[in-house]
C-alpha positions as CSV (number, residue, x, y, z in Angstrom):
1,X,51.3,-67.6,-82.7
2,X,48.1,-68.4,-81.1
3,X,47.9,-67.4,-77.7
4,X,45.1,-68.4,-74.6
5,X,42.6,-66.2,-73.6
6,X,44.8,-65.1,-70.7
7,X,48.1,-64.2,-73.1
8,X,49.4,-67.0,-72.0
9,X,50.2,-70.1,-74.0
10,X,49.7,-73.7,-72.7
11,X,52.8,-76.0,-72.6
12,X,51.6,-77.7,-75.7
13,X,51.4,-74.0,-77.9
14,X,54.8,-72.6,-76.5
15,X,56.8,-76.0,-77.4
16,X,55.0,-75.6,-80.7
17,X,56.9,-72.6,-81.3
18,X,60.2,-74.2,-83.0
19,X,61.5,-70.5,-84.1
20,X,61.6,-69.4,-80.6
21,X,64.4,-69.7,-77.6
22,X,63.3,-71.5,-74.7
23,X,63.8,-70.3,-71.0
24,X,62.8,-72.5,-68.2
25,X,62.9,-71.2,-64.1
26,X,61.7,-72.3,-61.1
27,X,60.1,-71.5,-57.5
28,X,61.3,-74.0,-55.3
29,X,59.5,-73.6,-51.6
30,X,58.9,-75.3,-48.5
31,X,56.9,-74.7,-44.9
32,X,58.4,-74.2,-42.0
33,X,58.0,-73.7,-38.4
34,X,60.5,-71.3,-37.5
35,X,59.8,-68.0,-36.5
36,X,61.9,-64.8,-37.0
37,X,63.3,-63.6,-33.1
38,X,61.2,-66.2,-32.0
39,X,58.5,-64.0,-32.6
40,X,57.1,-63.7,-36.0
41,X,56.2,-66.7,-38.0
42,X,58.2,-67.3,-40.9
43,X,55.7,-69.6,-42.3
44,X,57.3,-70.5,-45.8
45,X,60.8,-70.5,-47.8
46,X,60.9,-69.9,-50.8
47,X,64.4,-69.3,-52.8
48,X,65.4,-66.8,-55.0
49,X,68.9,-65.8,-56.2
50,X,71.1,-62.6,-56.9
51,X,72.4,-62.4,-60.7
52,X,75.2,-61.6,-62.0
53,X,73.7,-58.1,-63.0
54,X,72.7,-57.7,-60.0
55,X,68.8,-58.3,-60.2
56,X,66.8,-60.9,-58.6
57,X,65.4,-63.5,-60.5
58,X,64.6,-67.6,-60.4
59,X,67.0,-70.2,-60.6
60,X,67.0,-72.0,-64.3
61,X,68.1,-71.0,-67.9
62,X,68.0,-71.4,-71.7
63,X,66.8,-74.9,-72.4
64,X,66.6,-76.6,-76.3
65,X,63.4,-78.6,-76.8
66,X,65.2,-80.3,-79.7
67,X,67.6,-81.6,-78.1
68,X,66.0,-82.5,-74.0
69,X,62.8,-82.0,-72.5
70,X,61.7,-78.2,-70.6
71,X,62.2,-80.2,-67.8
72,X,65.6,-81.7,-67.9
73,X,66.7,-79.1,-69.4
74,X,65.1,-77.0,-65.9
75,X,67.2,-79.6,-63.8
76,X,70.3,-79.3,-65.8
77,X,70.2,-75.6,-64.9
78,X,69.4,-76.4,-61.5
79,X,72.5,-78.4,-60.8
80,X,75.1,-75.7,-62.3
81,X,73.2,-73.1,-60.3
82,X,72.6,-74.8,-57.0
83,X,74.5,-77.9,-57.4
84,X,72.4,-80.4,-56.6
85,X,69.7,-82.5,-58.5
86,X,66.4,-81.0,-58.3
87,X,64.2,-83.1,-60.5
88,X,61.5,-81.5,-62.5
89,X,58.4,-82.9,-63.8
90,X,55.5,-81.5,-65.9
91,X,53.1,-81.7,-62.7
92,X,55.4,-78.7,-61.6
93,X,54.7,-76.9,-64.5
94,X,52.8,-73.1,-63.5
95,X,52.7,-71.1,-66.9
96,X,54.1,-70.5,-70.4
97,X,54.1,-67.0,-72.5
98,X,56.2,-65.0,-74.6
99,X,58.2,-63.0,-73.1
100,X,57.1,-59.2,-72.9
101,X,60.7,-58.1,-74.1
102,X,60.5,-60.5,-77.2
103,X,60.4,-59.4,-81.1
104,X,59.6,-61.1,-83.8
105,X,63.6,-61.6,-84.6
106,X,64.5,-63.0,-81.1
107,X,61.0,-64.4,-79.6
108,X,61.4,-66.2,-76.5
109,X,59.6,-68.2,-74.8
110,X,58.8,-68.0,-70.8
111,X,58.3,-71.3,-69.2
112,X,57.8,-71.0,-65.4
113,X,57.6,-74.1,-62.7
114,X,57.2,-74.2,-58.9
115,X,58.3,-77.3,-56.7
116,X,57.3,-77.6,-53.0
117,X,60.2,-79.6,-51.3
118,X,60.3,-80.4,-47.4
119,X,62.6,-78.0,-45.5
120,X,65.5,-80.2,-45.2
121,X,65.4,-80.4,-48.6
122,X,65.5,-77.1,-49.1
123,X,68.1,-76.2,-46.7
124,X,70.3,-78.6,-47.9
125,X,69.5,-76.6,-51.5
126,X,71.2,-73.9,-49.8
127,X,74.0,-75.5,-48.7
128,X,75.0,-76.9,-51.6
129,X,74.6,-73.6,-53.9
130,X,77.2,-71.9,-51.7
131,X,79.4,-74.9,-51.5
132,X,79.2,-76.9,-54.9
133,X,78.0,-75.1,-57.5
134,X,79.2,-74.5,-60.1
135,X,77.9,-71.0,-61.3
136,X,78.2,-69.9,-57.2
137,X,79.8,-66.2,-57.7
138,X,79.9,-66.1,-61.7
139,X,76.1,-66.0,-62.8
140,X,74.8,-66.4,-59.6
141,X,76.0,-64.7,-57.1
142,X,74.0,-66.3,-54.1
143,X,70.7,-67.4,-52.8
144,X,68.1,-65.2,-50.9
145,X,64.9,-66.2,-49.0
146,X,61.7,-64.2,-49.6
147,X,60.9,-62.6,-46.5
148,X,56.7,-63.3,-46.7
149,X,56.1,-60.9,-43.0
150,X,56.1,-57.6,-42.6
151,X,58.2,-55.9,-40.3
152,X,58.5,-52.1,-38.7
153,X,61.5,-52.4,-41.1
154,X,59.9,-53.6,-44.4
155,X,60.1,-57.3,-44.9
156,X,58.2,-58.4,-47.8
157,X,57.6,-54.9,-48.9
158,X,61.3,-53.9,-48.7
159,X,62.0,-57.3,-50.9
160,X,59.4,-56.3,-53.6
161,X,61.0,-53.3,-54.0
162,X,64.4,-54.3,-55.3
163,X,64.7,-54.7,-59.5
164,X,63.8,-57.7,-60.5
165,X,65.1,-59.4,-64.0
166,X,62.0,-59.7,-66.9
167,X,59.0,-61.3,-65.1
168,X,60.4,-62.6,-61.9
169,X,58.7,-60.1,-59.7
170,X,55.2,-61.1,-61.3
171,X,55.9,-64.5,-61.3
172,X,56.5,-64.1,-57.7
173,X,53.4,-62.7,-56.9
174,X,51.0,-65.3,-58.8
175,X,52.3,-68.2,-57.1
176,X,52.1,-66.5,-53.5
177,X,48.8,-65.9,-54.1
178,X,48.0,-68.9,-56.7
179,X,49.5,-71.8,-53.3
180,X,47.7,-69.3,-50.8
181,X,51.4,-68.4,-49.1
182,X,50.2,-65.2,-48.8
183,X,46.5,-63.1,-48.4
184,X,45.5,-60.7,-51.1
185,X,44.9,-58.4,-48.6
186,X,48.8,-58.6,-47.1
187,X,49.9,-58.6,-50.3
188,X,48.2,-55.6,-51.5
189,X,49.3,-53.7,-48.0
190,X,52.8,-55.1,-48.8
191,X,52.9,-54.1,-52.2
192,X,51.7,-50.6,-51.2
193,X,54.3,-50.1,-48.8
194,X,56.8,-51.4,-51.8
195,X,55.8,-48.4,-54.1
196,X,56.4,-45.4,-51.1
197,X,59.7,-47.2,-50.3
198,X,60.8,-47.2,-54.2
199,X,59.5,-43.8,-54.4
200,X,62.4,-42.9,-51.7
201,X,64.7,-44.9,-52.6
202,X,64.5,-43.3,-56.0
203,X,64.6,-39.7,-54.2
204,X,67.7,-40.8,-52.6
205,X,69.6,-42.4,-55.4
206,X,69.1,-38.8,-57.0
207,X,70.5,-37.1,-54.2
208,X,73.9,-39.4,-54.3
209,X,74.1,-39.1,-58.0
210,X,74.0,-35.0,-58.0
211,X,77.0,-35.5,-55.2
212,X,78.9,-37.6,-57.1
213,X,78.7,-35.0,-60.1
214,X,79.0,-32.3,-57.7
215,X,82.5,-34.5,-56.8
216,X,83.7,-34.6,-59.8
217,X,83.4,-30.8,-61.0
């Protein structure tokens, strides 16, 4: 499998790769105006979702190349997820690569896209995934917004350091910085942050589980 410089492939190697499963997700984002207490500028929305397992991840699926195109396949996905259709063209296309989990009995093949929508459009994406789809509270258990400001609370850095399914979390952070929704410099404060909050979080999810065993003696 030949790969690009960067270890990734282009659209044209990955689709080349006949013996692989195809996976296709999607960033859908907008701007906006609104501001959070009237106060701090929310600046963009961009969606994400709770899985069934309980990690975050991008809205999308397996796809077949055989059979449909990455992209219909994308917006097939997209309707049983947020039920509505979200067409998806090649221009939205980010990135392809293997995915880091991948063997070479069950290689897979990442195919990521983002789509910038106007806000009504995305609200109404919202709507609809709560109200129509068909996956809502099965595989997907609902939408989130990624909170891009940084609060006394956490905010961005408190998002960053949930669990993440495969390479949604990375994905994340190359298209904030790759459309300029976010400065390298916040980012790297937020992501900072991120790693003392998990480093707590992990302190106290060891402190619950020795109760629990301590409950059950």
């Amino acid at each position: 499998m030949h790969k690009m410089a960067s270890g990734q492939l282009s659209r044209a190697e990955a689709l080349a790769c006949t013996n692989c499963r195809h996976a296709c997700h999607v960033m859908l984002y907008c701007d906006t105006q609104n501001e959070l207490f009237g106060q701090i500028p929310i600046k963009h929305i961009i969606l994400m979702q709770m899985r069934f397992d309980g990690l975050l991840g991008f809205p999308g699926g397996f796809v077949n190349p055989s059979e449909e195109s990455l992209e219909e396949g994308l917006s097939r996905e997209l309707l049983e997820e947020i039920g509505a259709v979200v067409p998806i063209s090649v221009e939205n296309h980010v990135e392809s690569c293997q995915s880091p989990a991948s063997t070479s009995s069950t290689g897979l093949i990442l195919h990521f896209y983002a789509k910038k929508m106007e806000e009504e459009q995305i609200l109404e994406l919202e709507r609809s995934a709560a109200s129509t789809a068909i996956d809502h509270g099965h595989e997907v258990l609902g939408m989130v917004r990624v909170p891009l400001y940084c609060t006394k609370e956490g905010g961005l850095s408190s998002f960053l350091s949930h669990s993440f399914i495969g390479t949604a979390r990375q994905q994340l952070l190359d298209c904030l910085l790759r459309f300029g929704l976010i400065s390298p410099q916040n980012l790297c404060q937020a992501l900072s942050i991120s790693v003392a909050t998990h480093k707590r979080t992990t302190k106290d999810l060891k402190s619950a589980l020795a109760l629990m065993k301590g409950k059950q003696q």
